[in-house]
Each structure stands twice: as C-alpha cells, then as structure tokens.
C-alpha positions in Angstrom: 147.5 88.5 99.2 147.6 90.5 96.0 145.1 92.0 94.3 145.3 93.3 90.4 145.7 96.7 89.9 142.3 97.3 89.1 140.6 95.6 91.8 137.9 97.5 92.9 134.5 95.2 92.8 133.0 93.9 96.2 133.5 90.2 96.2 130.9 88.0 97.0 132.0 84.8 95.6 130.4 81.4 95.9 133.2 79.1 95.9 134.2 77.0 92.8 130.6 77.5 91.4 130.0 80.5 93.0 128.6 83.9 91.8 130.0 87.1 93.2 127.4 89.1 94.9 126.6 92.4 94.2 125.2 95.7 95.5 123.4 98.1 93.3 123.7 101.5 93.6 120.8 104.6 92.7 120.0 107.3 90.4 118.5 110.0 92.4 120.3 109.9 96.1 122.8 107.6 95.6 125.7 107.1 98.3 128.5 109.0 95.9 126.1 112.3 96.0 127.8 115.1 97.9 126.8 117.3 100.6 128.0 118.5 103.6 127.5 116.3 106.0 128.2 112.1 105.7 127.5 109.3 107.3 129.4 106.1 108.8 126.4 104.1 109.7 129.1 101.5 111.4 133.1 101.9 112.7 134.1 98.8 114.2 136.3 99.3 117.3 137.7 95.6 118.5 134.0 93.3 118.1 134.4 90.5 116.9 131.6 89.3 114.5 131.3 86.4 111.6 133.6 84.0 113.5 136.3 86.8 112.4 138.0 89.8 114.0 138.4 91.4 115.9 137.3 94.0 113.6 138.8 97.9 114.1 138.9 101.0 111.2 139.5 104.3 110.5 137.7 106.6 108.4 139.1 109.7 106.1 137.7 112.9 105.6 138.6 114.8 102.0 138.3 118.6 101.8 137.5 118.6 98.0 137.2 122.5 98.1 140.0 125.8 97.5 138.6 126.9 101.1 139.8 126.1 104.9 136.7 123.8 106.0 135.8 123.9 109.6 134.7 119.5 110.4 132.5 118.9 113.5 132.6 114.9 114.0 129.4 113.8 116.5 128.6 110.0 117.4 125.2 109.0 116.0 123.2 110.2 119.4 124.3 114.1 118.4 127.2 114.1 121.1 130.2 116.6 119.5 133.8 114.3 119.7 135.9 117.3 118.1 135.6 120.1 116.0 138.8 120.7 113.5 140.0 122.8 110.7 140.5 120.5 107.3 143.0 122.9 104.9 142.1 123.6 101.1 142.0 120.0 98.9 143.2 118.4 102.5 142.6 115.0 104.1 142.7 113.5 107.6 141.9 110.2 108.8 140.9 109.1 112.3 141.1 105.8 114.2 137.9 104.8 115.4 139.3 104.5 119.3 139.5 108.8 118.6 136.0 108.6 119.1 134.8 105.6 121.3 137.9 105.0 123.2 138.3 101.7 124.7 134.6 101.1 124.1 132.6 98.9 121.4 132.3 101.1 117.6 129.2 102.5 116.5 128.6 105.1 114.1 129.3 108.8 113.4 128.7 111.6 111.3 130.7 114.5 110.2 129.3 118.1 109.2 131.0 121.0 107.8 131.0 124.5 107.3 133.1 127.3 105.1 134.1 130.6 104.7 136.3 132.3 101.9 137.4 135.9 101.6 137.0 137.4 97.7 139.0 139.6 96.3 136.6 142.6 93.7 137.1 145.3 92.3 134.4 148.0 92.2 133.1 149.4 89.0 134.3 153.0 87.0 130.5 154.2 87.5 129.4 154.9 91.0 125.9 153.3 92.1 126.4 149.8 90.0 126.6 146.3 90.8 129.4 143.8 90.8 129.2 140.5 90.2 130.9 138.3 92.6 133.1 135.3 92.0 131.9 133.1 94.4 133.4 129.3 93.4 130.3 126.8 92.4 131.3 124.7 95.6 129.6 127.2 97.8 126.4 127.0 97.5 123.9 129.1 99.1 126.5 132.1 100.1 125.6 134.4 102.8 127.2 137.8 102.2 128.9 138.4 106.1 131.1 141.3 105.6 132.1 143.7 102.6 135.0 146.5 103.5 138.0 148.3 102.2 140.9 148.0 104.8 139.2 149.5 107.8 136.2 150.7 106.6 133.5 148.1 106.7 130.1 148.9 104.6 126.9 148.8 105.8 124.4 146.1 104.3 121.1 148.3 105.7 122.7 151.3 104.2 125.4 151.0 101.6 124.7 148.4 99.4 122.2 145.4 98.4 123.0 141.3 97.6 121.5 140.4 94.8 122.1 137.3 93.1 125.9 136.7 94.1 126.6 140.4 93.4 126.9 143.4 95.6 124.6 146.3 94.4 125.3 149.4 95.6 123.0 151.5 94.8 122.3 155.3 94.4 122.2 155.6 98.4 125.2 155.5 101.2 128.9 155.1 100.7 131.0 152.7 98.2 134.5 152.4 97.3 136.2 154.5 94.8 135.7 152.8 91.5 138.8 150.9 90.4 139.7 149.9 93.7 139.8 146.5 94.9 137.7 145.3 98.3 137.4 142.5 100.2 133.9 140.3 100.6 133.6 137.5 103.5 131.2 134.9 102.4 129.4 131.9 104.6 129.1 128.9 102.8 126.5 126.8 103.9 127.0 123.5 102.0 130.6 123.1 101.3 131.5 119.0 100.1 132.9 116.9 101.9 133.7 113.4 100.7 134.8 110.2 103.4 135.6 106.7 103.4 135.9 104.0 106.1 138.3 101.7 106.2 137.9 98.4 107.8 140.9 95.7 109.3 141.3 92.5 111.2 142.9 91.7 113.6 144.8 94.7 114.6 144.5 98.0 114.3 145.6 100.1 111.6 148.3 102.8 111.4 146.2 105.8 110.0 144.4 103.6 107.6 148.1 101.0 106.6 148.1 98.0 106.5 151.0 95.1 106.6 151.1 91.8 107.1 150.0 91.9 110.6 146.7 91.6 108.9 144.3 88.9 107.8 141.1 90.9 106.2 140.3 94.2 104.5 137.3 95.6 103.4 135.6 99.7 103.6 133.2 101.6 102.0 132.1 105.1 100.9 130.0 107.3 103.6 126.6 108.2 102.7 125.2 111.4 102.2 122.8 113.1 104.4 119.7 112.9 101.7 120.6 109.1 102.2 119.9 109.2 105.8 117.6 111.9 106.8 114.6 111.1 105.0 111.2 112.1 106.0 108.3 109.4 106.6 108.4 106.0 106.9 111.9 105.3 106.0 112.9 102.2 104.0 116.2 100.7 103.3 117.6 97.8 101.1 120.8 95.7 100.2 120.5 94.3 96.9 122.2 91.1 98.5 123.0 89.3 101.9 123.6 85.9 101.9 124.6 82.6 103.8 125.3 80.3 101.0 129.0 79.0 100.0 131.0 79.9 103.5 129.5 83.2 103.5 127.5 85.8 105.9 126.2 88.6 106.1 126.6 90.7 109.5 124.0 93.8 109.3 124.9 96.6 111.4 121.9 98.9 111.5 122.3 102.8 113.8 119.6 105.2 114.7 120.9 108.5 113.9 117.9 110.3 114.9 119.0 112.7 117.7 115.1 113.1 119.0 113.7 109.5 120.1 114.4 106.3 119.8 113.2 104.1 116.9 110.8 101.3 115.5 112.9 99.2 112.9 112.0 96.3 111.1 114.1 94.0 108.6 112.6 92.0 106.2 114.8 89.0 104.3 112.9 88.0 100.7 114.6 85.0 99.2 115.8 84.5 95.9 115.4 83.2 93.2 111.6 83.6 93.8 108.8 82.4 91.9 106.5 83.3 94.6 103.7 86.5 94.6 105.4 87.0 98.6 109.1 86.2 98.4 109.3 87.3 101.9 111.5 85.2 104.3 111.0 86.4 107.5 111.4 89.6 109.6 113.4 91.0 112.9 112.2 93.7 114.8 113.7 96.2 117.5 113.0 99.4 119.2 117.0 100.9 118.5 117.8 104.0 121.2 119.3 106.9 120.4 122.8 106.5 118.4 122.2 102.4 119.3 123.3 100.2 116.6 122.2 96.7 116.4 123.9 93.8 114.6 122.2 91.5 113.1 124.2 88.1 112.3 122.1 85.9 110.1 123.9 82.7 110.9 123.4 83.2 114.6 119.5 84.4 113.9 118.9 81.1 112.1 119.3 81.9 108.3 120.0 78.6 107.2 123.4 77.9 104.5 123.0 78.5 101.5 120.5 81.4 101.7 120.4 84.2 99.6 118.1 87.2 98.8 117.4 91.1 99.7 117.3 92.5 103.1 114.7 95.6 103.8 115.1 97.8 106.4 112.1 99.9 107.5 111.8 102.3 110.4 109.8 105.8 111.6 113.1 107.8 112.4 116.2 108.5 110.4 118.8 105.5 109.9 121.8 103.9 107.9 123.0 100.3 107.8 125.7 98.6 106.5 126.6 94.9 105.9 129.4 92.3 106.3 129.6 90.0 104.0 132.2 87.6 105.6 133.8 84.2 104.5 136.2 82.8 107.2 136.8 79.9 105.2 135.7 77.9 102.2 133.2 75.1 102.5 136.1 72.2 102.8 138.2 74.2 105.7 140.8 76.4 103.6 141.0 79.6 105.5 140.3 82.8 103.2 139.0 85.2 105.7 137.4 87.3 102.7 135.4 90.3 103.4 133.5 93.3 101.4 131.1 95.6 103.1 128.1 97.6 101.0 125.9 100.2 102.5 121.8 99.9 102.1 120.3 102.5 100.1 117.4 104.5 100.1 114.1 102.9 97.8 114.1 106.2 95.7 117.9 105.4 95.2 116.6 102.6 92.6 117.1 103.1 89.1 116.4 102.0 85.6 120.1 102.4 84.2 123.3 101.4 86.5 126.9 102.2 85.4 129.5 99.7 86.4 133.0 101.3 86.4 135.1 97.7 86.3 134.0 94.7 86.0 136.8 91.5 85.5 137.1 88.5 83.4 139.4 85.9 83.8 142.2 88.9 84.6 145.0 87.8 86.2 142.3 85.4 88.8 140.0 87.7 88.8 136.4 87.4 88.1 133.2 89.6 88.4 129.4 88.5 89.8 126.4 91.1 89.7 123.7 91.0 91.3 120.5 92.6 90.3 117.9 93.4 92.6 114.2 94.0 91.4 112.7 95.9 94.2 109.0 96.2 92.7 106.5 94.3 94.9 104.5 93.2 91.5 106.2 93.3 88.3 108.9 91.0 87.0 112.4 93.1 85.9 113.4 92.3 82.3 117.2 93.3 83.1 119.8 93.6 79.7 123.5 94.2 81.3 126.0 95.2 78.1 129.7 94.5 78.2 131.8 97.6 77.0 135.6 97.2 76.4 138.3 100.2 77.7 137.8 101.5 74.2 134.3 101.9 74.6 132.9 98.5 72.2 130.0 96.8 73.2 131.2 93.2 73.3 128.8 91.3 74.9 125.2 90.9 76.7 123.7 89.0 79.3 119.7 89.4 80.2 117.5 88.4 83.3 114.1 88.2 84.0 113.6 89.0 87.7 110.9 88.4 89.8 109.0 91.0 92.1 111.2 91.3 95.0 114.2 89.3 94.0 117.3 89.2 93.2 119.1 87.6 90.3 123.1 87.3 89.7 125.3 87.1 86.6 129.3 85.7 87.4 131.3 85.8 84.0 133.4 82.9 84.7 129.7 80.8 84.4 129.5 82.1 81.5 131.3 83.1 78.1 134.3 85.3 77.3 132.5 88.3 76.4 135.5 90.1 74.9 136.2 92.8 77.5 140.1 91.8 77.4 140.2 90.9 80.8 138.7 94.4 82.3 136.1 96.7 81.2 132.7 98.1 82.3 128.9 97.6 81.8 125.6 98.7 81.5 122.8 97.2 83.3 119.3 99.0 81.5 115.7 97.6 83.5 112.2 98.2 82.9 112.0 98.5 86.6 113.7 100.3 89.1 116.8 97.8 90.1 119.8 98.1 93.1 123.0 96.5 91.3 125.8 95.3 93.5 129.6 94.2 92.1 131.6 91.9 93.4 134.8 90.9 92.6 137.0 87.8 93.4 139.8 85.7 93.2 139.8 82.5 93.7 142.7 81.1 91.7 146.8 82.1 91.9 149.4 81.3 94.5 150.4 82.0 98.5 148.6 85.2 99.4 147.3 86.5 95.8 144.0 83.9 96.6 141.1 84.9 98.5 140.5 88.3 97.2 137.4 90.0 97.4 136.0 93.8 96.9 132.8 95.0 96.0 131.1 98.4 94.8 127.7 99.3 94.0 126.5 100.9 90.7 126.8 104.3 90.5 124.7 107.0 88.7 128.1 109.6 88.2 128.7 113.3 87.6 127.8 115.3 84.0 129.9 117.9 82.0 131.3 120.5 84.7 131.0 117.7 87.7 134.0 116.3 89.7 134.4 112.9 91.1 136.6 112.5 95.1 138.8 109.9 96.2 139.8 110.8 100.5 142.6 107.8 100.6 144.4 107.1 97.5 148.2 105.4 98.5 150.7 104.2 97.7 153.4 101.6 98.4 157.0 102.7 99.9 159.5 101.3 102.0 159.2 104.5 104.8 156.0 104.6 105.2 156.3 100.9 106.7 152.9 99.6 104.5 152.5 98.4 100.9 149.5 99.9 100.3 148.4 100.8 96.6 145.2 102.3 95.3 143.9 102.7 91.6 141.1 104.5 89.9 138.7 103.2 87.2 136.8 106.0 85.8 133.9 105.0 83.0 132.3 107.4 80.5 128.4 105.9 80.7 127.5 108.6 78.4 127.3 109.2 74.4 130.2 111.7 73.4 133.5 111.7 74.8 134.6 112.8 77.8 137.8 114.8 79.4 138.8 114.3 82.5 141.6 116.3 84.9 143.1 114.2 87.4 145.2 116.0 90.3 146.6 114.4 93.2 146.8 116.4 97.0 148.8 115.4 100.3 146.9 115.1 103.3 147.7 118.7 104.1 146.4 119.5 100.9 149.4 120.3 98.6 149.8 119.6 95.1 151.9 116.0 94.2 153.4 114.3 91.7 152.2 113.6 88.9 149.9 116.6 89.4 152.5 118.9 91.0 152.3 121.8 88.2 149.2 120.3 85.8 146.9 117.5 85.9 146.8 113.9 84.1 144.4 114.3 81.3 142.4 111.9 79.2 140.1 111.9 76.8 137.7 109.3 77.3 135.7 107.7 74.6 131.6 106.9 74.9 131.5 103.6 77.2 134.9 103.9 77.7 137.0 103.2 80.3 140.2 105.3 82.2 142.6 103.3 84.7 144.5 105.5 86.7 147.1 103.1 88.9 149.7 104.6 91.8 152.5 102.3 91.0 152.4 103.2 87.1 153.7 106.4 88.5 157.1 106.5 89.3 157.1 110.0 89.8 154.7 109.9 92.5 156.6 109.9 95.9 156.8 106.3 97.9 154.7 106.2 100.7 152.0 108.7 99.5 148.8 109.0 101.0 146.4 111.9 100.3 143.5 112.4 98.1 142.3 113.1 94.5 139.9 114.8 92.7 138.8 114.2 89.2 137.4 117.2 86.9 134.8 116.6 84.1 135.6 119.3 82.1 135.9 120.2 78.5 133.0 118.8 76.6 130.7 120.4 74.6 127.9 117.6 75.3 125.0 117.5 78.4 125.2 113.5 77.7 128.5 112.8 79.6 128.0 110.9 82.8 131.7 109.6 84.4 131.3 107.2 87.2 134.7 105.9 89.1 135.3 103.5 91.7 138.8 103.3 93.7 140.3 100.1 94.6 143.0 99.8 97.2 145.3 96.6 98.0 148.0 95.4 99.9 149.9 92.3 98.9 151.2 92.0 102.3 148.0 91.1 104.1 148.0 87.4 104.9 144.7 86.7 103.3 142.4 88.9 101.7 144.4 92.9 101.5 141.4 93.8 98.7 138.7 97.6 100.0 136.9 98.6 97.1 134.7 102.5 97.3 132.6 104.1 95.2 133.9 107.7 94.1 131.8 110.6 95.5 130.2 112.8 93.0 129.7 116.9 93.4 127.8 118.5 90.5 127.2 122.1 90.8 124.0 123.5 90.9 123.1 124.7 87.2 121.8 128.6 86.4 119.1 129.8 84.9 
C-alpha cells in the first residue's frame, strides 16, 4: 500500500464523493509547542475497536538537546514505569506492552530533566562577573556547583548568580584570572519531543512495519500547557464523523493524579443552520489514569453523521480520536485509519498554516475541514493555495456557522494550480481548529486506501527549531520498508533558511548530515520537501530523529511549520502515519 512521498495529511475521505476530514490545529498552545513533559492521551495495547484491530503501538521519545536528558515515563494515574538516561540529539522508542504488560493500553506521560557542565574562564580583573554560556534550551538554570579541580566555591561566600553569570564580587575567594573553571547547571525545562505510533494487527518491531500489517496511523504527543489547564477544562476535535464507512473511536484519560473526574462530550452537527447545533452529549465520572472510549457507532450516532466533538471536564485531560474505515460503503476492505488529538479552546486561531496539502498527485487528494468554534457568530473562512515556489494560485472561501464545521476536498473542486503539492493558508474572522486529511482512493493492489491526517500548525520564528523523533528509512537489514519525508512551509513574508541534520537513535550525526547540514533557502509561502529515499547517502535501514534549525534571517516575520509523513508500501492496506513537527522557540531577551 504505497503512499507518495509527501504523504503526510490525515485522511478522512468520504468515498467517491467524499471530503477528507480535517483537524485544525492552534496558535497559542498548540500540540507541536515544546516543553518538558508530553502527553500520550491513548497507547493501544491489543483492543480491538471500530470493527478493526487488534490495535497495539509504540511511542518515541527525541532528545532534541547537546545535553544527557534524564526521562521519567509514569502511566496517567502518576505511577513511575522507568526512569532512563536519553544521550545528546538521541531517540528511543518503547512498545506499549513496556508499560502495561499483558494488560489493555491507556495513556502515559513522560517528564524530563537536565544537567550540563560549562566550561569559563574567569576574567584578568579580580572581583568581576562572567557571563555564562548557558545554551537557549535550558531554560530557567539553577547554578548547582562552581569549582576549579578540587576546590569548590561557595555561593554564600564567594560569589553571586546574576542573570546567567557568576559575580564574584569584592568578597571571598575566586580563581586566578585567565584560568578556566567548571559550572554544573540544573535545567528545569529541557525539550523533549514524542510521537506514537499506531498498528493493526500485530505488533510492531520498535515502531516497523511489514506486510504483516493491515492499518497505520500515529500522532504527535501534546504538550503539558495542552493538558494541565486550570478551570473548567474544554477540549475539541475539529471533526468526528460516521458518514461514508467511517468512525470515529474517542479515547478520552484523566491524567489528573488527585481525584477522579466529571467529563462531559458534546457532538454539534454540521452543516448547521441552527442557533444550538448541539447533537447530544455523554457523560462519565473517569477515575484516576481511567480512559474511556467512546465508539459513536456503538453509542447510536447514526451513518452519515458529521460534526465537532467537545470535551469538558473539572480536572486535567487529553483525548484522542480514531477515525476508522474498515471498508467502503459497497464491501471493499480499506482498513484506513488517521488519528488527531483534541485541543485546548484557547488553541483556536485566526490564521492556520498547512504544510502539504495534495491535488490529484499521484492518487492523492486533500479535504479540510474548518471548525468555527464561536457559539454566536458565523466564520467567514478564506483558505489560499500557495505553490512550492511560494505563488498564490488559488482560493476557496466558507461561511461557517457558530459551532460548525465546514470542509473543502480539491478533487470537488478545481485545479488550483499547486502542481500536484503545495501548502495553504486558511485566514478567519473567528477563531477556527483546521484539520488535513489526506487520501487515496485511486491506483493499483496496495497503493489504494491511503489515509493520513495532520492538524494546522502555528510553527516556529527566526532562531526556532522544528523535531521529528522517528524519521526512517527503507533497507533490506532492517527487515521493514519503512520511509519518512518532511514538508516544511515558510507561512511567513521574507524568506527563510533552514538547517536540516539527521541523528541515530543513540544520537550521532548521519548521512547526509554527517559533517554539515542540508540547507535551504525557502521562499515566503514556500514549500521544502525533505524525502529519505532521495538520499542515497543515507544508510538503509535508518531510524533516528531530526531536527530542523530556523536560522539565518534577518526578518521577525518568518514562521516555518513542518509535518512528517511516514509510509510503508508493504502494509496490506493502508501503511500511511502522518505527525505534526514539534516546535521549540527560545525564550527572547530583553
């Protein structure tokens, strides 16, 4: 079941006539923000749901940082699984049996903490400061030891930490100036970025597939401001469905360590012309790390529903969804899957970047879907088509009605020009939740029945980097034919340079990145495709991690937003995981 290179929307295709669904993604707290500590609101472990499965994963951790990170991975009710030491630019993936065993999944989260040793060199003139060099990545250091080979200073008596830099003062002792010391510094928030990765009907072999396989799908783990959220607590996907073969399996975990939970999810239909689009509601009090699936088909959705799903509650949770399609509406198995996460209501936005969006590309079309989340206002919704050079080809425009949730799929309309592949803009007068899907309905043998999906993604200015935890590639020793690509797109007004570098899972440098990084330049509303087998160069086989630099530019207005696709043509239906890139911008000064 191929997928195209570039394949790295979430599918949610109505058959024939269908629309491919979408999931919007945010502007403030969005799930590609970086901190150090992520969510996986849901790791199957054998269930079976959708009339598919059963359903197992694994999930990848990415040490984006030049430091030794110590992970700590806990189940949602706060009980510690392991503890672990991730290497410098390193990345390790689990199954989710390492964690529940022979029991049903559920979901986890994974903190972090770091500490590097500096290297400075104290100034020619006693009873001055020196400024530290402490790497933008660690934010909020804690001095815990200065010293000189055996001689260890005194912070009550010897010096003073000021503003990343060691004062020492006109009192107590200091090195000889000239002389280099060392500094030990805590750091409180280092990144971490993760993914989950998501297989029937056998397990995978640390995160490869083969053609043992009938369905693929993943997604990105959310951050913490994402999932611990103060007040009454409200989540949404842009889109669930039952219409055209499909479900959608919600899979909703209390991650509040303290007390069980009050949650509540609301379904509003769409279209809607209505002042109440609402649909209907299920409630449950969810215990501590409980998660609860929700199976709209079983609940009595009826087919052919479509429409936003809300999920409120009084303690801190995540949720992801399904969306499933075992076969299409006349019998022909597909077994197509793509999985989006719900988002925070502040996550909404007025502007969403879409990395890659297809038309008519080797099968491949795109849908969007455009959620309007404001309880009284209509959305008037303008999405423009950009080409890889950056040329506004094309618009479509939408007015949505409070609380619903319109779609645009290319194919149902006309050729806007973007060559096949390209990106877009979607601009609102109201906050929206986009969501891109991706599918492929037409081809031969296993390239048909491909979905993936990503949502819309806010991305990282000037100075920022952009994470990738599984990127692999295809080889006859590592047994799978695995292959992951990365569309990057510059959403901003000037152009924008971008370092590419490529790490093995124990974190060392590989080819094509082994001595310097790929570079591009890319133009405003361009797009960058960076594909594993365009390198030949890069080793057969490889699995590891990348991380993308924004660097270079002498502009404020560059935003680059990237999603990953990864694909195996051996899976026997649909191969096809799409994730959003994780973003880390440092903190500015001043």
């Amino acid at each position: 079941m191929g997928k195209r290179l570039v394949s790295l929307l979430t599918a949610l295709a109505l058959a024939v006539s269908a629309f491919a669904s979408l999931t919007v993604a945010p502007a403030g707290a969005v799930v590609e923000d970086l901190g150090s500590r992520i969510y996986f609101p849901f790791l199957p472990n054998g269930e079976e749901y959708g009339n598919m499965g059963p359903w197992y994963s694994t999930f990848t951790i990415q040490n984006p940082t030049a430091a030794r990170v110590r992970l700590k991975v806990y189940k949602a009710n706060g009980d510690e699984v392991t503890t672990v030491n991730i290497e410098p630019f390193a990345s390790k993936t689990w199954s989710a049996s390492a964690v529940f065993g022979s029991n049903p999944g559920g979901g986890i989260y994974v903190g972090a903490q770091a500490s590097l040793t500096l290297t400075a060199t104290r100034a020619g003139t006693p009873d001055t400061t020196d400024v530290l060099d402490i790497p933008t990545w660690c934010r909020e250091p804690e001095i815990d030891k200065v010293y000189q080979g055996a001689t260890v200073y005194d912070a009550e008596a010897d010096y003073d930490v000021s503003d990343n830099a060691i004062d020492w003062g006109p009192e107590g002792s200091e090195p000889a100036g000239g002389t280099e010391y060392s500094v030990d510094v805590n750091c409180a928030q280092p990144p971490i970025a993760g993914v989950a990765k998501i297989v029937a009907p056998v397990a995978s072999n640390a995160g490869r597939t083969s053609a043992q396989h009938e369905s693929v799908t993943g997604y990105t783990a959310l951050p913490r401001e994402d999932v611990d959220l103060d007040g009454t607590r409200r989540l949404v996907f842009p889109i669930v469905q039952t219409n055209n073969g499909w479900n959608s399996v919600l899979h909703i975990t209390n991650f509040d360590t303290r007390s069980n939970c009050s949650v509540t999810v609301t379904l509003y239909q769409s279209p809607s012309g209505f002042s109440d689009p609402s649909f209907g509601q299920f409630i449950r009090l969810l215990g501590r790390g409980e998660t609860w699936h929700i199976d709209l088909a079983d609940q009595g959705v009826p087919a052919g529903w479509v429409g936003q799903a809300w999920v409120s509650s009084d303690c801190d949770v995540a949720a992801t969804v399904d969306r499933v399609k075992p076969a299409q509406p006349w019998g022909d198995p597909v077994n197509m899957a793509l999985t989006n996460q719900a988002l925070p209501v502040q996550a909404a936005n007025t502007n969403q970047a879409l990395p890659l969006i297809f038309q008519g590309y080797n099968g491949w079309n795109t849908g969007i879907s455009i959620a309007n989340l404001d309880p009284n206002a209509a959305a008037n919704v303008t999405i423009t088509y950009y080409n890889s050079a950056g040329v506004a080809v094309g618009t479509d425009s939408r007015v949505i009605q409070p609380r619903a949730m319109e779609f645009v799929y290319r194919p149902a309309t006309t050729d806007v020009g973007i060559g096949g592949f390209g990106s877009a803009l979607v601009t609102s007068n109201r906050s929206v939740l986009v969501a891109v899907d991706s599918v492929k309905y037409t081809g031969a043998d296993q390239d048909v029945g491909q979905a993936l999906g990503y949502l819309a993604q806010r991305g990282t200015e000037d100075g920022g980097q952009l994470y990738m935890p599984l990127f692999q590639k295809q080889g006859q020793l590592s047994g799978g034919n695995d292959n992951s690509g990365v569309a990057l797109f510059n959403a901003g007004q000037h152009p924008a340079r971008v370092e590419i570098r490529l790490y093995d899972s124990s974190g060392a440098p590989v080819a094509p990145t082994l001595t310097a990084p790929v570079v591009a330049t890319i133009p405003s509303f361009g797009g960058y495709i960076f594909y594993a087998p365009a390198y030949s160069e890069m080793p057969g086989g490889f699995q590891g991690s990348v991380v993308v630099d924004v660097t270079g530019s002498d502009y404020s207005d560059v935003y680059v937003v990237g999603v990953s696709n990864n694909v195996n043509y051996d899976v026997q239906f649909d191969g096809s995981a799409a994730y959003n890139m994780p973003v880390f911008m440092p903190e500015q000064e001043g």
